[in-house]
N, C-alpha and C positions, 0 to 999 in steps of 0.2 A: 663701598665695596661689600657691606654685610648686606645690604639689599640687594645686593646685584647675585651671589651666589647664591640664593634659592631662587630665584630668577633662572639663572644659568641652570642649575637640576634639577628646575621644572620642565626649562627647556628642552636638556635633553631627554628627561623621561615623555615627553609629549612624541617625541623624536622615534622613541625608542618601539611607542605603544602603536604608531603610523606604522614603522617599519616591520611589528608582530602583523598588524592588521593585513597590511599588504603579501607577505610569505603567507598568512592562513588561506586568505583569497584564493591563493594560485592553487594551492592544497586541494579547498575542497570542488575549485572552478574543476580541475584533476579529475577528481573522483566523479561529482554531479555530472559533466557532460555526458561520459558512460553509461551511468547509472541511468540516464533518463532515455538514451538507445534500448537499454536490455531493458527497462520498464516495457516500453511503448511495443519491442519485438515479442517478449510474454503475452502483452496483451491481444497484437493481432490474432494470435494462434486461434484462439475464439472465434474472433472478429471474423478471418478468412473462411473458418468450416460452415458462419451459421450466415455468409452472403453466396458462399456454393450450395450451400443447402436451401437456399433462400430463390433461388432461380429456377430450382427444380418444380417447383408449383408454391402455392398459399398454405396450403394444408401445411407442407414438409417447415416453411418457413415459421408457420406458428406455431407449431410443436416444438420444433428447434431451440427460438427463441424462449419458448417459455421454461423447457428445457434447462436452455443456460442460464437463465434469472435465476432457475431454482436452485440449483449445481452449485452457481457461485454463494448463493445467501447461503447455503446449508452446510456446503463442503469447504470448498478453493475457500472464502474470508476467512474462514474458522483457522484453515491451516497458517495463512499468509500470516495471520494474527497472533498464534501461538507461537510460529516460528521468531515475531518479534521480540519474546526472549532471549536469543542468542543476541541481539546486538544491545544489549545488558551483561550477559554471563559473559562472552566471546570479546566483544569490544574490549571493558574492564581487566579479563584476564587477559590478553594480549597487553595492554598497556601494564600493566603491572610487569611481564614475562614469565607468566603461568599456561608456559605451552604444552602444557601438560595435559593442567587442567582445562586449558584451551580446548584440544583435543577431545575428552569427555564430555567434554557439553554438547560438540556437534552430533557424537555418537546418541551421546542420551536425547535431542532434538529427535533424529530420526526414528528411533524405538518409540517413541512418547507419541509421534505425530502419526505415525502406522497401527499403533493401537488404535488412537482416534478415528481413522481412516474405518475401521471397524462396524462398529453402530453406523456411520457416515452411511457406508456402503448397504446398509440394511433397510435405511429409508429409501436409498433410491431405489432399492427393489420395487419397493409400493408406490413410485411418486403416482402410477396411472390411478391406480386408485383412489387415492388422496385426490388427486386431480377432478375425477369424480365424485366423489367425496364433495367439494366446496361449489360444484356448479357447472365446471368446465368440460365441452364439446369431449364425449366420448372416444369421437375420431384423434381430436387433435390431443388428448391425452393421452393415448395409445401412444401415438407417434413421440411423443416428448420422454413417455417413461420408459420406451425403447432405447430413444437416444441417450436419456440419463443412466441405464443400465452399463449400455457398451461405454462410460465415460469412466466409470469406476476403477479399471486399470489406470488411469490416467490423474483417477486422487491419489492413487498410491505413488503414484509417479512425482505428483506435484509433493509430495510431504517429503519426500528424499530431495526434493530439487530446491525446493523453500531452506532446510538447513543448509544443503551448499551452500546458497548465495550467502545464506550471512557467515558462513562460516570462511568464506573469501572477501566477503565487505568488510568482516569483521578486523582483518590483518590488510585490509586496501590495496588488495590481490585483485581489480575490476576487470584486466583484459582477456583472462581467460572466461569471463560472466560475458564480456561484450563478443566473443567470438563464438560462442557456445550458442547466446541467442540469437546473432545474426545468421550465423550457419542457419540453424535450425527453422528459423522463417522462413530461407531460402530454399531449408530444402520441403516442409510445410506446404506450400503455395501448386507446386508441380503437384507433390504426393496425393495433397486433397482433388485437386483438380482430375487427376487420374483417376482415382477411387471413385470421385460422386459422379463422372461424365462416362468415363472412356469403361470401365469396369461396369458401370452402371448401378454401383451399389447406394446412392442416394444418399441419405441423411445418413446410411449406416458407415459409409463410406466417410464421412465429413466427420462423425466422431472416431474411427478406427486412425484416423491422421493423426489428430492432438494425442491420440495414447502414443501414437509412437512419435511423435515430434518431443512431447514429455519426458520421454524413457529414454529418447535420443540425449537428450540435452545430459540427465542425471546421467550417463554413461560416460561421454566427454570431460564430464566436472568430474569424478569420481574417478576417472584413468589421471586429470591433471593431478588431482588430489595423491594421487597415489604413489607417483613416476615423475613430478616438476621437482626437482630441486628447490624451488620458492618456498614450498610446503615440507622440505626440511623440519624446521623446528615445532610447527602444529602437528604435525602426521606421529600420531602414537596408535598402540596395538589395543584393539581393545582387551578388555580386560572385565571384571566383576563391579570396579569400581562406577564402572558407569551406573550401576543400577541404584548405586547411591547417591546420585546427583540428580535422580528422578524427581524426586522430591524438593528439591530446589528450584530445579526448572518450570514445575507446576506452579509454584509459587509466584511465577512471571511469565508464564504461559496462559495463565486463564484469564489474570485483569486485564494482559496483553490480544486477547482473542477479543475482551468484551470490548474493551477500548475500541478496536477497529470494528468490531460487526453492529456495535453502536450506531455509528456514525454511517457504514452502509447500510445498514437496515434502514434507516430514516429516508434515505433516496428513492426504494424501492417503496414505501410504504407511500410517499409523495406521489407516484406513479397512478396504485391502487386508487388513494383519494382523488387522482384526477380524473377517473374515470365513473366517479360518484357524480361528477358536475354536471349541469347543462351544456348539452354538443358535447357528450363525452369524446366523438372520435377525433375533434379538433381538438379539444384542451390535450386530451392524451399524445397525440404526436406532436405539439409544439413544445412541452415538459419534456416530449422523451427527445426531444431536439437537444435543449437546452442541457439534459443530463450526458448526453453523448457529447454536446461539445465540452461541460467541464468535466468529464473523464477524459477526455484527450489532453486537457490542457493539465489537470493533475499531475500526469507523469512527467510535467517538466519539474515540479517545485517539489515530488515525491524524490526526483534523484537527489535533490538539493539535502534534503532532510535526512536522506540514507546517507549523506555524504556526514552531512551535520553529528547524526547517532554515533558514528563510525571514530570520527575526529573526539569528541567529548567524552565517549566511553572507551578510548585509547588514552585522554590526558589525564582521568578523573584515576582509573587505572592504577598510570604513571603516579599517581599524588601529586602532580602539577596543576593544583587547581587555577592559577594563572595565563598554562595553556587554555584550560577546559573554558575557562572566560572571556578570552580573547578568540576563540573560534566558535563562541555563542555569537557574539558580538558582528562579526566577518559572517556569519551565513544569514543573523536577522536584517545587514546591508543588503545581501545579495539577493533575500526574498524580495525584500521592496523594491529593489532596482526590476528583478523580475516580473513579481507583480504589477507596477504601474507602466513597466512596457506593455506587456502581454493585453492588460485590462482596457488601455488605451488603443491598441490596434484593432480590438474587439467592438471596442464603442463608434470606432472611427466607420465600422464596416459593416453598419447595424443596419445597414439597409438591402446588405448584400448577402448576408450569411444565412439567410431563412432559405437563399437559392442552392445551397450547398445540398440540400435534405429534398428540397421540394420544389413541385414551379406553380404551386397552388397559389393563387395572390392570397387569399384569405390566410394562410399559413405562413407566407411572407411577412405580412403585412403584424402579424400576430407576433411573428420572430420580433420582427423590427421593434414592436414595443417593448418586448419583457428583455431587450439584448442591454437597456443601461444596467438592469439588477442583475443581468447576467454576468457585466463586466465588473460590478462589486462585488459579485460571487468569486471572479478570479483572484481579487485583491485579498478575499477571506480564504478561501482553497491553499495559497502561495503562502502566509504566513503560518497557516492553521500546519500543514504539510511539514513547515520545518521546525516549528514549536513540538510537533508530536514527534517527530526525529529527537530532539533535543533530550526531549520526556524520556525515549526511547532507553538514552544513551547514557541517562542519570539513573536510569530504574524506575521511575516515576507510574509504570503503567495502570497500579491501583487509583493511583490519584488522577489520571487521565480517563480511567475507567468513569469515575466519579463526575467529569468536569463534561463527559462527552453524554452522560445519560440528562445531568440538570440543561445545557445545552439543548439538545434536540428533545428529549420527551419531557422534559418540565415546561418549556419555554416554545423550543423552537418547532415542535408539532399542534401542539394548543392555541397558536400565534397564526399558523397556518389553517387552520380548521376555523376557526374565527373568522378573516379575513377573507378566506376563498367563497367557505358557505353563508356566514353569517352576517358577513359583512355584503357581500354580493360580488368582490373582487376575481373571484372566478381562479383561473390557472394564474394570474399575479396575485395575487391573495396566498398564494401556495408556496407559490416560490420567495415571496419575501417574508414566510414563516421560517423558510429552511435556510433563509437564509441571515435572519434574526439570529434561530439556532448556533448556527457559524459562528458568527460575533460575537456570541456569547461565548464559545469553546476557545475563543482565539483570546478574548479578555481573559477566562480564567487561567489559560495556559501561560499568558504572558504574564501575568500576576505572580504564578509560580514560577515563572524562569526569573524572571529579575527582581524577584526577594528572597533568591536563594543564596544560603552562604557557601561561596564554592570551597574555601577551603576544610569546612566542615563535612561537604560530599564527598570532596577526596580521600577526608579520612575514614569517609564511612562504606567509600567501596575499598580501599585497601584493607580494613577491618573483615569487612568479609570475605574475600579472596583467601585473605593468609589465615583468619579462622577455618575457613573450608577445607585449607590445603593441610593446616595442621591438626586437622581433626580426622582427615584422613590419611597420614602417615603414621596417626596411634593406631587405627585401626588396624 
């Protein structure tokens, strides 16, 4: 009998930790499928303006293009990145029920990201310049710094729009995020299509759509925000106090920014180098293949991760470091399951996927080789995605900051430079530098998620919440 009863309450606690794992599942299964709709519908908005603009002639398409590469590297990462401080401040204070101070984070987000927006807007004044400046076609500069002009209503748009989402992911409020951005696709696709054909206003026309497909969306969020009942208890007035929460926010807005524009700059830089290679116009579109299919396939395991931030810095919050472990645990399941699906239907199709982009056999043929490192990029992409969710959701973003630069420019650019040029591997020499890179960012992340003491985090975001809160009720 005495061996048998810790037998039995081992039993049931095995029982107990099955039956946690399985409700987390459903949880963040909840949250993730949404989340990777309103990913992937943000993302077309681009996508859509710069393939109407893209038909209009060569010229219009590469201005465009170059346009958005620069837009995004300079402005959109910078924002999305700092805005990943709210799902640290906003997640945490929601779990604790600091709806209060909930409430002033989102405010101080949006004041914080509108400054920023500032300087932002001042370079895209000059991109033609600049553009000139380092080499590039006169014409097609022109047209690009046009386009990135008229886009700059549309940073100011995305930096109000980036603290909604987290300030509704934050309290796992997704269906007003998933109707805001489907609408807005919907209505996107028409608008631009009018503007760049039927109006005739061209590339000008392709950018004047995303300002108001932008401004649409933050309008929608900002009326639920205002008038849902759901948002009852976040929705406060503002007040003075926000101004002193600026300084906290920055705190986890800028390792939060480098974190992400890190790890995007390294794709875009991968780009550049491939067009230093022999046959630069085949290495270049077979890379920019491979990069478009894993941004498409990111936003499946980016929902996953936003679910992940969401869940952990709502339990850690709570002081339930128990929850906040048992739903690291439930989402590093559900990356794997993800990943080795995804990674395997990729590899299974590697003969077929070069057709999606091109009917160039050479370019085919080209896909077909680099698509195994491409399906181990999914496998890295899928864990990396919900580790920096996790990081997200713990505060970690200094320490991500750190793990994502030793990763890609210690390792994972030096690795690639080596092998493409020096080694003679060409555009795969390239891509298994960035993707060395990954594997490193994903070892060091998982190093830090699973020798972390949760109940020690718990205490240490409840510590600062109710220091913050009672340091601002002396004042």
């Amino acid at each position: 009998m005495a061996t048998e009863e810790p037998l039995l309450a081992k039993t049931l606690e095995e029982r107990k930790w099955r039956s946690a794992i399985t409700e987390e599942l459903k949880k963040l299964i909840s949250m993730a499928a949404p989340m990777m709709v309103v990913s992937v519908s943000q993302y077309l908005l681009q996508v859509v303006s710069v393939m109407m603009a893209g038909h209009i002639d060569e010229l219009s398409l590469s201005g465009v293009a170059i346009a958005s590469s620069f837009t995004n590297v300079t402005g959109f990462s910078l924002l999305v990145g700092m805005a990943g401080a709210l799902e640290t401040l906003c997640g945490q204070a929601y779990g604790a029920g600091q709806y209060h101070k909930f409430g002033m984070y989102a405010y101080c987000a949006v004041i914080s990201l509108m400054l920023v927006c500032l300087p932002i807007s001042l370079l895209w004044v000059f991109i033609e310049d600049l553009l000139i400046l380092i080499g590039q076609d006169p014409l097609i500069s022109h047209q690009a710094g046009k386009y990135a002009i008229l886009l700059i209503p549309a940073l100011f748009a995305h930096s109000i729009l980036q603290s909604l989402i987290r300030y509704f992911l934050s309290q796992g409020l997704i269906l007003p995020m998933l109707i805001s951005s489907c609408s807005t696709l919907c209505f996107h696709i028409p608008v631009c299509w009018v503007l760049v054909y039927k109006l005739e206003l061209g590339s000008t026309g392709a950018a004047m759509s995303i300002c108001l497909s932008y401004w649409l969306s933050v309008i929608f969020l900002s009326l639920y925000m205002k008038y849902s009942s759901k948002c009852n208890k976040t929705r406060v007035a503002f007040s003075t106090e926000v101004f002193s929460s600026i300084k906290e926010f920055i705190c986890f807005a800028v390792p939060s920014a480098v974190m992400v524009c890190l790890e995007w700059w390294s794709f875009e830089l991968l780009i550049l180098l491939s067009g230093l290679l022999p046959n630069p116009k085949l290495e270049t579109s077979v890379l920019s293949i491979c990069l478009t299919t894993t941004s498409l396939h990111y936003f499946v395991p980016y929902g996953v991760g936003a679910a992940a931030s969401t869940r952990v810095s709502n339990e850690l919050g709570a002081g339930n470091s128990r929850g906040a472990q048992i739903a690291v645990h439930s989402v590093m399941m559900l990356a794997v399951i993800e990943a080795v699906v995804l990674s395997t239907i990729v590899f299974c199709c590697r003969s077929v996927v070069g057709y999606a982009y091109s009917n160039v056999k050479e370019v085919v043929d080209y896909v077909e080789t680099i698509t195994p490192l491409l399906s181990l990029s999914f496998i890295m992409d899928s864990l990396m995605a919900v580790l920096s969710g996790i990081a997200r959701g713990c505060g970690w973003q200094n320490l991500g900051a750190y793990a994502n630069l030793s990763a890609y420019y210690l390792v994972g650019i030096p690795v690639a430079i080596i092998l493409g040029f020096l080694v003679g591997l060409r555009g795969i020499g390239l891509w298994i530098g960035i993707l060395t890179g990954s594997t490193v960012q994903v070892v060091l992340l998982a190093l830090l998620t699973f020798s972390t003491n949760w109940q020690k985090q718990a205490i240490k975001a409840r510590e600062r919440i109710f220091k913050e809160t009672s340091n601002g009720s002396l004042a």
